[in-house]
C-alpha positions in Angstrom: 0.0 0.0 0.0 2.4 2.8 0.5 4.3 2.2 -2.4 1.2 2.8 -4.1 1.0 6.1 -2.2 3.9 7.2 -3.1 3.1 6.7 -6.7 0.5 9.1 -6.6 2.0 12.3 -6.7 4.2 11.3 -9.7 0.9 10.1 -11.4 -0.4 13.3 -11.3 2.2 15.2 -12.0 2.5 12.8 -15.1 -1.3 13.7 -16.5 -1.0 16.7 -15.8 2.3 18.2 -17.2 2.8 18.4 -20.6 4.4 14.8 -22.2 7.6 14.5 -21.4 9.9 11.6 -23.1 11.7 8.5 -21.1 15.0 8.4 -22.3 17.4 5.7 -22.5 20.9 5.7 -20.4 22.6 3.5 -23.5 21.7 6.3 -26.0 24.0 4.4 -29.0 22.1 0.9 -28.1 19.1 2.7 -29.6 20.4 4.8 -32.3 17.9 5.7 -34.5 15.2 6.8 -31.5 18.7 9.1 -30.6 19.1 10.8 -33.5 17.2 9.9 -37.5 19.9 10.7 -39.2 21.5 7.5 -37.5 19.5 5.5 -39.5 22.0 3.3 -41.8 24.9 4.9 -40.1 26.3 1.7 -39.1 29.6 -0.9 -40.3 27.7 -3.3 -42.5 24.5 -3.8 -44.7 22.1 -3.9 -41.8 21.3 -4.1 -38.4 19.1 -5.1 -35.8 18.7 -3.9 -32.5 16.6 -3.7 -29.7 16.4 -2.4 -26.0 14.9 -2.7 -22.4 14.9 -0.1 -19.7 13.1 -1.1 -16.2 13.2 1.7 -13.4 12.0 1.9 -9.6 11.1 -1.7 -9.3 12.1 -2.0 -5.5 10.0 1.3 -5.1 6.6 0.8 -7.6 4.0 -2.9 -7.5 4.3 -1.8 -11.6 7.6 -0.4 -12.3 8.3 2.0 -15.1 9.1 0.0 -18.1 10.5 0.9 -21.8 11.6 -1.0 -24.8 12.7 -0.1 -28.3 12.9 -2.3 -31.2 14.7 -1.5 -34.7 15.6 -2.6 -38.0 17.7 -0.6 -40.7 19.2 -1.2 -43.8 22.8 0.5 -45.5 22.8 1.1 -49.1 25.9 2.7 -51.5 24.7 5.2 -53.5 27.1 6.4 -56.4 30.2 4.3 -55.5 31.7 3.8 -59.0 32.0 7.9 -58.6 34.1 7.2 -55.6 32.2 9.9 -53.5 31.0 7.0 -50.5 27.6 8.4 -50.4 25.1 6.2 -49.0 21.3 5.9 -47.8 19.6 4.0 -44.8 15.9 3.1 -44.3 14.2 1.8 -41.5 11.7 1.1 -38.9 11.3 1.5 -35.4 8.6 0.6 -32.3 8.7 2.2 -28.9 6.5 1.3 -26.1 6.8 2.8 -22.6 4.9 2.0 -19.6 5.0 4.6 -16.6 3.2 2.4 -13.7 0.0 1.7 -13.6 -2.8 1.1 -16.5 -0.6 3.8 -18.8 1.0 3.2 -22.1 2.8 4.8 -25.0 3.1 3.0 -28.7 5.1 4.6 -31.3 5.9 3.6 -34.7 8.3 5.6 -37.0 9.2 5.3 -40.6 13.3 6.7 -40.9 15.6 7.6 -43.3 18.7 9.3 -43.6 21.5 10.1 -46.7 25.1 10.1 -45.5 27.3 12.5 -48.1 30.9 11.7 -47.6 33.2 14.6 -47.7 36.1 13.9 -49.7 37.5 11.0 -51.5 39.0 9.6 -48.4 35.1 8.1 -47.3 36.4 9.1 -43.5 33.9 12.2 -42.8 30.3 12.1 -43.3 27.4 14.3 -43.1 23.9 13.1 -42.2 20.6 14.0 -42.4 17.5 11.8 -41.4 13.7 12.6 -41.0 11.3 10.4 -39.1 7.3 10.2 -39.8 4.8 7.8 -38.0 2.3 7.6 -35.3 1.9 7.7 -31.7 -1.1 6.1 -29.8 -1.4 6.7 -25.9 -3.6 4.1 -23.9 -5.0 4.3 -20.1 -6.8 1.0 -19.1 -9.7 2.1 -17.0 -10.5 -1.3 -16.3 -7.2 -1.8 -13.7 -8.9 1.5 -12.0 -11.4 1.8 -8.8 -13.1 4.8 -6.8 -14.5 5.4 -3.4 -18.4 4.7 -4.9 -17.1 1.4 -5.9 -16.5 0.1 -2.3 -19.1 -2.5 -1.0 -19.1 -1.7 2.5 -16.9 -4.7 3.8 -15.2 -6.6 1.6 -13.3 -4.2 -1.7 -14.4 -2.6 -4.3 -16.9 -4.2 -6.2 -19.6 -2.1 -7.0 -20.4 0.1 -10.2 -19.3 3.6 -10.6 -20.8 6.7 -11.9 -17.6 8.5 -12.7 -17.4 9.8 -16.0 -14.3 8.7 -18.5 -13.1 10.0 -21.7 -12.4 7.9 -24.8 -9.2 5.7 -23.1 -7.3 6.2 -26.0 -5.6 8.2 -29.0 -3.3 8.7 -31.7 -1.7 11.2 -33.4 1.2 12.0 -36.0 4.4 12.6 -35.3 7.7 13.7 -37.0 11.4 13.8 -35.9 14.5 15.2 -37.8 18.2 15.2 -37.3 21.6 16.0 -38.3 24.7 14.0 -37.1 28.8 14.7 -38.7 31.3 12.1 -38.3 34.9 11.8 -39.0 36.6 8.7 -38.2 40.2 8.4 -39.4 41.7 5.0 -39.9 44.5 6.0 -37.7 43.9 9.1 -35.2 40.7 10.7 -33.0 37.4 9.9 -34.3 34.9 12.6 -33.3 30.9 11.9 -33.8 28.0 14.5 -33.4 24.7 15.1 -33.8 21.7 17.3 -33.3 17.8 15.7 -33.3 14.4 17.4 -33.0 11.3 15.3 -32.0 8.0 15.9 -31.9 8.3 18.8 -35.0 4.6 20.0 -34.7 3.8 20.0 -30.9 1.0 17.7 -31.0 -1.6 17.8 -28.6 -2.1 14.9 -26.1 -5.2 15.2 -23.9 -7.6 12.6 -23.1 -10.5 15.1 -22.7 -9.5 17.2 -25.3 -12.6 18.2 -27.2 -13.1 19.6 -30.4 -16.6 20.8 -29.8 -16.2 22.3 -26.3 -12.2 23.1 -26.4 -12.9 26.0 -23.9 -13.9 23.0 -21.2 -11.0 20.8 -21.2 -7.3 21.1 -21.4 -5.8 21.1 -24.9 -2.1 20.0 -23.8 0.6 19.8 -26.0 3.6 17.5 -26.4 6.8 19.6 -26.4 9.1 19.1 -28.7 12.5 18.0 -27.7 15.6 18.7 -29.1 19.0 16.4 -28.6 22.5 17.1 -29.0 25.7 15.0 -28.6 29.4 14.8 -28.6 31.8 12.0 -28.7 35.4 11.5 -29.4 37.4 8.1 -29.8 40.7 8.6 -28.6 43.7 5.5 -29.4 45.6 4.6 -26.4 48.0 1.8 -28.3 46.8 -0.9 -30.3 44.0 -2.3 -28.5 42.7 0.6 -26.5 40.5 3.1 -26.8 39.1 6.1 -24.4 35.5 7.9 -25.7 34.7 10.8 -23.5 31.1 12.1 -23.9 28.1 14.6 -23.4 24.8 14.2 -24.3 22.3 16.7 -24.0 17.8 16.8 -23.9 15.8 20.0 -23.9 12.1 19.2 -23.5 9.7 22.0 -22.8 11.6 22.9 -18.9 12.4 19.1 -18.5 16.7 19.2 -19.4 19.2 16.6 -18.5 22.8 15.9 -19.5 24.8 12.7 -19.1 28.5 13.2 -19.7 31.5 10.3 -18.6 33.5 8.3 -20.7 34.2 4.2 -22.2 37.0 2.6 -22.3 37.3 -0.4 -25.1 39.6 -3.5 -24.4 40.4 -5.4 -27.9 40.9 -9.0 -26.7 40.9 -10.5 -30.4 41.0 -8.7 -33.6 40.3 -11.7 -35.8 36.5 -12.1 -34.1 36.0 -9.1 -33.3 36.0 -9.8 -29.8 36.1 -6.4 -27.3 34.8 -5.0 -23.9 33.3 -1.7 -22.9 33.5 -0.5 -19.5 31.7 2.9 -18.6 30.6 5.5 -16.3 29.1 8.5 -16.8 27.1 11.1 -14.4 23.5 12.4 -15.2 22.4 15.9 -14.1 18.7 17.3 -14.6 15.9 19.7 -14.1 12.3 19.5 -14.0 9.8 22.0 -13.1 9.7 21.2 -9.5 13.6 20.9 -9.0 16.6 22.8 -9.7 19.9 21.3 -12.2 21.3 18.7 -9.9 22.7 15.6 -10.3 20.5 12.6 -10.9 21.9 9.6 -11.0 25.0 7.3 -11.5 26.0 4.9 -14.8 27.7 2.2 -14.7 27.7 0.3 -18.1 29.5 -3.0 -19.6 29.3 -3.8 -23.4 30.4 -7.0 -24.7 31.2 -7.3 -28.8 31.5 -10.6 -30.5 31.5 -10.9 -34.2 28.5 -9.3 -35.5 26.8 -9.2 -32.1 26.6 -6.2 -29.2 25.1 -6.9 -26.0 25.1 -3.9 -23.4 24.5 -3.9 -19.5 24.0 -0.8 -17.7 22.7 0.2 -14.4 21.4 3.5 -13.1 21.9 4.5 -9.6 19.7 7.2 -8.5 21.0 9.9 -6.4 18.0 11.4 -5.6 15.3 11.7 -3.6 11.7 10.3 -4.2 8.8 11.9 -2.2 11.0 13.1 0.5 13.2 9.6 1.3 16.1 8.5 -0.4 15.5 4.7 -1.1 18.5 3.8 -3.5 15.9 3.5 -6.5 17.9 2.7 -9.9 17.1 1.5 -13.5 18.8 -0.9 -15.4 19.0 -1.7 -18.8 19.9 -4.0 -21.9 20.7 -3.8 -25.3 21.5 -6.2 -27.9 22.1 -5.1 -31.6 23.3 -7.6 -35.1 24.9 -6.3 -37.8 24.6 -7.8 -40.8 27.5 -8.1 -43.0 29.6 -6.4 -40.5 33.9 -6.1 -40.9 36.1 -4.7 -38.6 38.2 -3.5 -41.3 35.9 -1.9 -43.2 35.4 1.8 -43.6 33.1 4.5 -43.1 32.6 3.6 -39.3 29.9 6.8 -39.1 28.2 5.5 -35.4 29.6 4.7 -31.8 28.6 0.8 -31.1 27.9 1.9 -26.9 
């Protein structure tokens, strides 16, 4: 019972704020919800990937879940001219559940063209654009009210509360921009900016057309993504890749910034380890900047296969007590096709 009552306040304050995104900690496990123009932007012909995020499960009965499944596909364009253009198409679904009888679906169309710069096919410049639909679900089945209560034994009576249509959908658009420049020998540097959510659209329950004076007509802010991230050679089989990433989402901001380190253990399967940690800082309309939480992250590569582990330790409090609430998450990605030795690497694996 009480961590249901603690849930309460971030229920409200969930219907009625404007929509705010979850975000995942392993933003390169889930490229192309990071960024569009990441779509294709990959060492290989095509790639698989998926994710799963799971926060506050010692705190909430119904934790806050989210997972991300994608498929996209690398094509040359123009490589008899020697100017190592290339295209990606592909598709991705997002569901998140915040507690409860709530849901997100999302389904997005992407795309992207990758102009290399120069004959050298080491610096690229994307552009992607996103188009699809969002539906948003409450079940008011799971739900009960004080007129429900029989007197004795639970709520099993009727109610006379009155409930909007439990669900809706609406279109929604995303664009980005990303540069690369990856060097066979040297610093690689990746970077990209990303705007979801292009024309605000409204996400109200109650909203009605008829009557829009008696119910609230709420918006979806748009959000808007940036990111930095060099890859720095230390000998022959490491490699260090500071980092900043950065969401802007009506007042809701938060920045993660920390670095990987990359262990090659055998160049002829492709076989590496990641080892991270990185510090998240946010703001919300209730709270000032502060920090947020702490990452921890280990990535595994085996021939064409990624698998990412990362945990998020909270370092804040919730409803006035600090209960050591974290999130973890995993990745797993395939590429298709995939060579070590090939070039126009134009995407961080973790």
């Amino acid at each position: 019972m009480m961590k249901k009552l603690l849930f309460i306040p971030f229920l409200l304050t969930f219907f009625m704020a404007n929509g705010q995104d979850q975000d995942f900690t392993q933003f390169y496990g889930a490229p192309i919800y990071l960024n569009p123009a990441l779509t294709g932007a990959f060492n290989g012909s095509f790639r698989f990937s998926s994710i799963y995020r799971d926060q506050w499960r010692k705190v909430l009965d119904n934790p806050i879940t989210t997972y991300s499944a994608s498929a996209d596909f690398r094509f040359d364009v123009l490589k008899q001219r020697r100017e190592h253009d290339a295209a990606g198409v592909g598709m991705i679904f997002y569901n998140d559940k915040p507690g409860l009888t709530f849901s997100t679906n999302r389904l997005l169309v992407s795309g992207a063209f990758h102009k290399g710069l120069g004959k050298s096919g080491e610096q690229y410049l994307s552009l992607g654009f996103q188009a699809g639909i969002t539906q948003q679900n409450i079940n008011l089945s799971k739900l009960t009210f004080d007129d429900q209560f029989n007197g004795s034994t639970g709520y099993t009576e009727g109610t006379e509360e009155a409930f909007p249509e439990n669900n809706f959908a609406f279109g929604d658009y995303n664009v980005g921009l990303n540069y690369s420049f990856a060097p066979e020998r040297g610093i690689n540097l990746y970077t990209g900016l990303a705007m979801s959510h292009i024309l605000n659209p409204r996400v109200s329950f109650y909203y009605d057309s008829k009557n829009p004076e008696d119910f609230p007509d709420n918006h979806l802010y748009r959000k808007y993504t940036a990111y930095f991230n060099l890859s720095i050679p230390l000998g022959e089989v490491i490699k260090l890749s500071p980092r900043i990433l950065a969401n802007l989402q009506g007042p809701h901001f938060s920045a993660t910034t920390g670095s990987n380190i990359r262990f090659l253990l055998n160049a002829s399967t492709g076989t590496a380890l990641h080892f991270g940690t990185w510090l998240r800082v946010a703001k919300t309309t209730q709270e000032k900047l502060g920090p947020e939480s702490a990452v921890a992250l280990l990535g595994i590569e085996f021939n064409n296969y990624l698998f990412g582990f990362s945990y998020d330790a909270n370092l804040t409090d919730f409803v006035g007590a600090r209960r050591g609430q974290g999130a973890f998450e995993v990745s797993v990605a395939y590429l298709g096709d995939y060579s070590a030795d090939d070039d126009g690497v134009i995407c961080p694996k973790f």
